[in-house]
N, C-alpha and C positions, 0 to 999 in steps of 0.2 A: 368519507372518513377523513376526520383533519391530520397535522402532521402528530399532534400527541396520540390520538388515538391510533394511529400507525404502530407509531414508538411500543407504546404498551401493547399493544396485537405481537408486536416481534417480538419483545423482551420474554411473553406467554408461551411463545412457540417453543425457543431458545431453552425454557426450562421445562417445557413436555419433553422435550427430545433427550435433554442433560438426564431425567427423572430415566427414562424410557430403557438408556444407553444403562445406566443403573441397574435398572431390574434385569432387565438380559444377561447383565452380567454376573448377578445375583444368582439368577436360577439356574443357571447355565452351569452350575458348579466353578464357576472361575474364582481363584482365589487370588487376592494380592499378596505379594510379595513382602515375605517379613522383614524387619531390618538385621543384616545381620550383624549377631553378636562380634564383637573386638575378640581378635584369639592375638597373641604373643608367637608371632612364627619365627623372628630370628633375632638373636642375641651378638652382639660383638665383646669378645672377652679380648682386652686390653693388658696385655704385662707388659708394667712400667720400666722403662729403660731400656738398657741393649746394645750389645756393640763396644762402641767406644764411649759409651756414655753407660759405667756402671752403678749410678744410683749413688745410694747413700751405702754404708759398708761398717761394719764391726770388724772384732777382732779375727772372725773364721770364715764369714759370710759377706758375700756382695749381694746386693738390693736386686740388682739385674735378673741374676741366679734365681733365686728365691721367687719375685715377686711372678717369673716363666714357669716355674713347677707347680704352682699354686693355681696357674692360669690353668694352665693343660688340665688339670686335674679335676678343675670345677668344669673345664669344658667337657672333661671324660665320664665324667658324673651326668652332665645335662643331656647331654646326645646318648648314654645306655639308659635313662628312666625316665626321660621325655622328647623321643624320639620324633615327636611334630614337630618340633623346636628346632631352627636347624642354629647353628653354633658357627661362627666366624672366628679368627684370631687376628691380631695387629701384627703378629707374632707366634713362631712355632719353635725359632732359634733363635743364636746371639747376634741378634741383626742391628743396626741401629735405627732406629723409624721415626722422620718426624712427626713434633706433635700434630701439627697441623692432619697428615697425612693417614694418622691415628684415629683421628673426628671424620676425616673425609670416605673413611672405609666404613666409617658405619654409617655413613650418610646415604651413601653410593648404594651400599644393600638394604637400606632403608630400613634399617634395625629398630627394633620397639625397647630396644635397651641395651643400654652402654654401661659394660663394669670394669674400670680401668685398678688394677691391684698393684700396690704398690708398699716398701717398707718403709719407716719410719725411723729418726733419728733425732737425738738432743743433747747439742754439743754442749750443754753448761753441766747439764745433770746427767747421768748414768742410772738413777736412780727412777726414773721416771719408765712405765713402760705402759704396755697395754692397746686393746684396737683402737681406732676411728674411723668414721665413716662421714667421705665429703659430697659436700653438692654443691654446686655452683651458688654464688652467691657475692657479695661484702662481706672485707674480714672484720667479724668482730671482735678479735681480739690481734694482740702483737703474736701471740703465740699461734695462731692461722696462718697469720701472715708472714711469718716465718717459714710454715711448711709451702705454703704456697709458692715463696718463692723458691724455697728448693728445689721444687718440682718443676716448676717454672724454666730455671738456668739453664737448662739446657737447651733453650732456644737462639743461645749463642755460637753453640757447635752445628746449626743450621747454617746454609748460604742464602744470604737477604733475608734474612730476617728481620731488620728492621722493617724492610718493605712486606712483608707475609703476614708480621702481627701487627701490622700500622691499625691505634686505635686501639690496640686492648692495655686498658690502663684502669684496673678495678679501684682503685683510689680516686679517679675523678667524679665529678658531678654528675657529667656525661652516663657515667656505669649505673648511677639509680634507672637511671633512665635506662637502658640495655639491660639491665638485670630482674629491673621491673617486670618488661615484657618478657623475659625469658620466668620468671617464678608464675606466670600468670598461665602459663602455657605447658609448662612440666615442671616445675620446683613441686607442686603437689606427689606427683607420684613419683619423684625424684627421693621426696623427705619419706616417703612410704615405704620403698626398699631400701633407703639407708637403713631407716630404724630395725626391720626383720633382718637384716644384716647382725646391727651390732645386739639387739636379742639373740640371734643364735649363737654371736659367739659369747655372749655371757651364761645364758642358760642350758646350751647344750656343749659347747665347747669348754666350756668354761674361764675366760679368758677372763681380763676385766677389761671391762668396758669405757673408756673415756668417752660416750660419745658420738652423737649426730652433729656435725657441725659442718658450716660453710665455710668457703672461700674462693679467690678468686683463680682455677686454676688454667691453664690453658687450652688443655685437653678437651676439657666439659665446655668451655666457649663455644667453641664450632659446631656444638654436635648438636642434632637436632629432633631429640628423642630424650627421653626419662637415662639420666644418666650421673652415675657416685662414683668416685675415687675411693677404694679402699687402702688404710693404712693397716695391716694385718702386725704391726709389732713393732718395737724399737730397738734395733741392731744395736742401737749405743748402752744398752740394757745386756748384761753378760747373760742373765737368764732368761729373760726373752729369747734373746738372739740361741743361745744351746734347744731350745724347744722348736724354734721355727727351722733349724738344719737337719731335724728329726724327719724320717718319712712320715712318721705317728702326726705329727705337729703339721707339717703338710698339710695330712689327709683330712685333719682335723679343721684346718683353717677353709682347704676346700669345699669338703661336707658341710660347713657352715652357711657358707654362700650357696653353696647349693641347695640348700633347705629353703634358705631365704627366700630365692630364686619361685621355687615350688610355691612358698606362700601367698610370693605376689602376683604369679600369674593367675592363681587361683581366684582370688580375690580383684583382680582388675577386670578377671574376664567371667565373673558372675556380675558386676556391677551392668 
């Protein structure tokens, strides 16, 4: 026998035994292992501000306040009627937390989603109210980049922070690129629960809705999982701001995100 006819004598063997190992395991009742399904096991609920850093502010209300009652609330919702789910906080009182430290807790618990809540404000017009719902991203507009950096400033009341956020600069060249791979990786399901966001608060809350929109904030940089900024209202808005100091208006604002919440898990995890 030469060396091909060798060759091919083995290669015959190799796939009796492969074939062989097969049916054994066929008959034998052995079944393989299904993939399993993606489930949604822990959430990190983010209220914006805290401490000495109280946010943006109206005439009655501080952002701190408000954007903590709201958080509790959706998390008191998700943990009584979806009880698999378990629920983290960044925050349970008036603590101050950096941002960085915000992303790195939901990192740490390796959360399937980040909802950082937060109020809203606009120092030209008073006139101006209503939700928003953000995702990471480039601003496109002045009026993003506005709130962005609102949100943003407060990483000056950090120590080192120049050295902590070295490189986040959403207005360079560089950010297409960083932002790119981050839309490529979760901006999809990012922009999925923003939208059931600002749907429920249009259609069942009844708010009005400004809005799914991006920007650059700093929160959502580090975090590395499907994750929105909500804006629940604008403080600089005399009536806005009277409805959001409401328990009603709370609960309302809660039960929204928690709907939302219900939607997407539902839907991410029949896909």
């Amino acid at each position: 026998m030469n060396l091909f006819q060798q060759k091919k004598s083995y290669q015959f063997l190799q796939l009796t035994g492969f074939l062989c190992i097969i049916f054994l395991l066929l008959t034998s009742g052995f079944r393989f292992p299904e993939r399993q399904k993606y489930k949604i096991k822990t959430i990190v609920i983010d209220a914006g501000h805290g401490g000495k850093d109280p946010g943006t502010h109206g005439k009655i209300a501080k952002e701190k306040n408000l954007a903590l009652k709201v958080a509790l609330e959706t998390g008191r919702l998700i943990k009584a009627n979806v009880p698999n789910v378990k629920v983290i906080y960044t925050r349970t009182t008036d603590v101050f937390v950096n941002l960085d430290e915000r992303a790195a807790i939901a990192n740490r618990n390796k959360a399937d989603l980040f909802i950082s809540i937060h109020c809203n404000a606009n120092p030209i017009s008073d006139a101006i109210y209503g939700t928003e719902t953000y995702t990471m991203g480039l601003h496109k507009s002045e009026e993003n980049l506005d709130v962005a950096n609102r949100e943003n400033a407060v990483i000056t009341q950090e120590k080192d922070y120049k050295t902590k956020y070295e490189g986040f600069e959403p207005d360079s060249p560089m950010a297409y690129i960083v932002f790119s791979n981050f839309q490529s990786t979760f901006l999809e399901n990012s922009l999925q629960f923003a939208q059931l966001v600002e749907n429920q608060f249009k259609n069942k809350a009844g708010r009005k809705s400004r809005g799914v929109k991006q920007a650059g904030f700093v929160v959502l940089w580090k975090t590395t999982m499907p994750s929105v900024l909500v804006e629940i209202g604008y403080l600089s808005n005399a009536t806005e701001e009277k409805y959001l100091v409401t328990s009603q208006g709370q609960s309302y604002m809660a039960s929204a995100i928690y709907r939302a919440f219900k939607e997407y898990k539902q839907a991410v995890e029949k896909d």
